[in-house]
N, C-alpha and C positions, 0 to 999 in steps of 0.2 A: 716593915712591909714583907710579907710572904708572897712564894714564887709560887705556882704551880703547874705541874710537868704531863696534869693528867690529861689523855688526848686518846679518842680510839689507835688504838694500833691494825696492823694487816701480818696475819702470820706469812711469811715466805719463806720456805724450806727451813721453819725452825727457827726465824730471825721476827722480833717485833717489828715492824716498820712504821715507823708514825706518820699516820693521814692528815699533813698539815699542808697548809701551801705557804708558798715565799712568806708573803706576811703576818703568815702567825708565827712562824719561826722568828724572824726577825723584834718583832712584838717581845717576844719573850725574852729575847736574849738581853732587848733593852731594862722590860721588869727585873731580869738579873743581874743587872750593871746597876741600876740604881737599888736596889735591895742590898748589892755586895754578896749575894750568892752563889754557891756554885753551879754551874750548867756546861754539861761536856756534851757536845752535838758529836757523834758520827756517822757518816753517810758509805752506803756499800752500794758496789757494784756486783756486777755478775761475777767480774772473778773473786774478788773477797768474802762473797757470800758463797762461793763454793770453797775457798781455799778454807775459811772458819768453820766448815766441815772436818775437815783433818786435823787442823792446826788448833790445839785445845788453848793455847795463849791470846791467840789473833778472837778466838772465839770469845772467851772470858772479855776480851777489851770490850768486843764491840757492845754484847748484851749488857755490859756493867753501865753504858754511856748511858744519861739521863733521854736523851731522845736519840732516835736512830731513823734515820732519811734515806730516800730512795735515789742515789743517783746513777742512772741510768733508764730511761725510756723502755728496755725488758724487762724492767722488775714491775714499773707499771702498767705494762700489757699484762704480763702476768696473774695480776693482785686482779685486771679487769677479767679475764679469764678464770677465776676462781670464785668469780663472783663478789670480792669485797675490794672494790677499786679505790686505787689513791688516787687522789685530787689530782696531784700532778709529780712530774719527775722536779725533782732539787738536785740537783750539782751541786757538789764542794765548792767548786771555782766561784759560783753565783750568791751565794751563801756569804763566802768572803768580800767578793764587791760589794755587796750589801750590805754586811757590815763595816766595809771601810767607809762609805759614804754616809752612815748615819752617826759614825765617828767623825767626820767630819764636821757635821750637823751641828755635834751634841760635845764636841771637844774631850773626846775619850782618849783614853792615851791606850796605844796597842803593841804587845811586843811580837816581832818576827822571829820565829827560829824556823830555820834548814835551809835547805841549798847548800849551794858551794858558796866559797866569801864573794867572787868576781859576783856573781848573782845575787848574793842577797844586799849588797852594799846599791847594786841597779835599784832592787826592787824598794829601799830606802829612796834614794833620789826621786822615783818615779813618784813615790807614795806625795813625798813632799810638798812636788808641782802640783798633782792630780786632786789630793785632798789633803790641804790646808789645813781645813779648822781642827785634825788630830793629832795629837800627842804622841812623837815616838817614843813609846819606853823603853826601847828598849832592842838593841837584835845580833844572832848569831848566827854562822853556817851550823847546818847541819850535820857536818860530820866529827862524831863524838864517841865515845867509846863508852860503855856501861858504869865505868866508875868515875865518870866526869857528870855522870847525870844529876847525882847528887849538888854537886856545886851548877851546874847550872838552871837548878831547879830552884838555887838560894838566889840568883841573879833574877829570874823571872818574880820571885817574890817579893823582891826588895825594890822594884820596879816599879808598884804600883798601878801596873796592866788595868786596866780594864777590861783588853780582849788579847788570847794569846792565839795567834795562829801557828801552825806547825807544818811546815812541809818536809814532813821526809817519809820516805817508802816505807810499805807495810811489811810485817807487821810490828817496827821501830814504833812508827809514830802512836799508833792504838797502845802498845805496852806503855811507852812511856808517857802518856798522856793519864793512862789508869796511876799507874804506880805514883806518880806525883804531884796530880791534879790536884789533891788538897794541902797538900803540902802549898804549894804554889800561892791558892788563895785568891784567882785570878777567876771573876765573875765567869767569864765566858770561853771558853777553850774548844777550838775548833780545826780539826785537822787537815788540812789543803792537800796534801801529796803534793805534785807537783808544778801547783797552781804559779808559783815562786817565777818559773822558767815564762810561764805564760805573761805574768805583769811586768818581768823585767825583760820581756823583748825577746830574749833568750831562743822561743819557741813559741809557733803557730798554732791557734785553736783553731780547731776543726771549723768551716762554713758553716752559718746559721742552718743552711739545707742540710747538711748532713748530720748535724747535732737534731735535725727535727725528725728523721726517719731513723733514729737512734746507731749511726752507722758510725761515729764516735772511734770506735777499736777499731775499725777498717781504715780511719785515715789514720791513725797511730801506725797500723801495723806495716802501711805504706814508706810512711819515715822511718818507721826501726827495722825494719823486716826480719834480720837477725836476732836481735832482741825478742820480740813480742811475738814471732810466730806460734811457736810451741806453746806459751802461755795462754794465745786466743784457741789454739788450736783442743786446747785440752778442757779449758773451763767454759769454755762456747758448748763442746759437747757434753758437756757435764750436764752443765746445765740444761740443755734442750730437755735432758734425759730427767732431770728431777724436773723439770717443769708441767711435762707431759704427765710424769707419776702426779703427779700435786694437781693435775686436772680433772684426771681420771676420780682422783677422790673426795673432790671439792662436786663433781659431778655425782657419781655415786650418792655424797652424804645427799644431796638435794632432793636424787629419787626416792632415798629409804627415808628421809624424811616426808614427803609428799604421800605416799603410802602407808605411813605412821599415820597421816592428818588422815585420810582416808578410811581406814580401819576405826580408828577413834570415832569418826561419826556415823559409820555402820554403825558401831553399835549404841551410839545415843539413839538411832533412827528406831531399833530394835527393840530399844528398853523402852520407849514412847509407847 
């Protein structure tokens, strides 16, 4: 059985983004579990699509991932302001429930890596009650050092995964997901960040209301404020500022194109 990955994409600031909604995603990931395929999903937000500007490794990850998804609510106001709209915003987080529950379904076996142990040993228990019919293959904290990757890449393989989620902060999770994805052998690989803290109780997702008016980083920044200020405070305006650029010329091409058509059939009008 053969997989295929091909899907319009939306350029944003130099990044593909794939126009898919939940359930083509989901669709696929299961055609690559039963194929035995590789498929590496990664989904960016406003800061990671501004920080894989600078950062030529976080860069490399994400474009190398077989699909790449929009999570965040700005990047799909954006794509609709340029003129080539995505269907919908995809969360990391949503993405993962998603697949936990069709693992359930379909009796997939899924390995966990990242968090801290207290956390990820919750988010095992949680998983267990929550969704039965899945297979634990498998699961480890996430804090590890570059030359343990190698062996933990042998534990994920020898596992029999069907689906590996990974939560740990960027740009760890992208590198290491490139570097040993095939290695691994694991149909489906999909990077959560810090989805872990959310299933194991650990931490609060933002209200359904404020996750729909994409204010997401504002209840973040509420609970870390030391943390997360200067991060929102610097990729928020980044961003504004290449969004603005990327409108300007998503607008532009549309006129000089309209004017192209224009000209064109003056002179069909002329040669008649």
């Amino acid at each position: 059985m053969s997989c295929s990955t091909n899907h319009h994409t939306v350029d944003l600031l130099g990044i593909r983004i794939a126009a898919l909604t939940m359930d083509d995603v989901l669709g696929i990931c299961e055609q690559h579990i039963a194929a035995k395929s590789s498929l590496l999903l990664s989904v960016v937000n406003v800061a990671k699509l501004v920080n894989s500007r600078k950062d030529g490794e976080l860069r490399k990850s994400v474009v190398e991932a077989d699909i790449v998804l929009a999570d965040g609510l700005p990047l799909v106001w954006l794509s609709k302001l340029i003129g080539d709209p995505l269907p919908e915003r995809l969360p990391g987080i949503d993405i993962m429930y998603g697949l936990l529950e069709r693992a359930s379904h379909n009796n997939y076996g899924v390995y966990f890596l990242g968090a801290e142990k207290a956390i990820i040993q919750r988010v095992v228990q949680t998983v267990k009650q929550r969704y039965s019919g899945l297979r634990i293959a498998g699961y480890r904290d996430g804090y590890f050092g570059e030359s343990e990757s190698k062996e933990i890449a042998e534990k994920v393989r020898n596992s029999s995964a069907d689906i590996l989620l990974v939560a740990i902060s960027s740009p760890k999770k992208e590198n290491f997901l490139r570097d040993w994805r095939k290695f691994m052998n694991v149909p489906v690989c999909h990077g959560v960040g810090g989805s872990f803290d959310i299933l194991a109780g650990a931490t609060k997702r933002a209200p359904f209301w404020v996750q729909r008016y994409g204010l997401e980083w504002l209840y973040r920044l509420i609970q870390e404020p030391r943390r997360m200020w200067k991060r929102y405070l610097v990729t928020n305006t980044i961003f504004i500022k290449l969004s603005l650029e990327a409108i300007l010329r998503a607008r532009f091409r549309k006129l000089l194109g309209k004017s192209t058509c224009v000209t064109a059939c003056n002179r069909e009008k002329l040669s008649d």
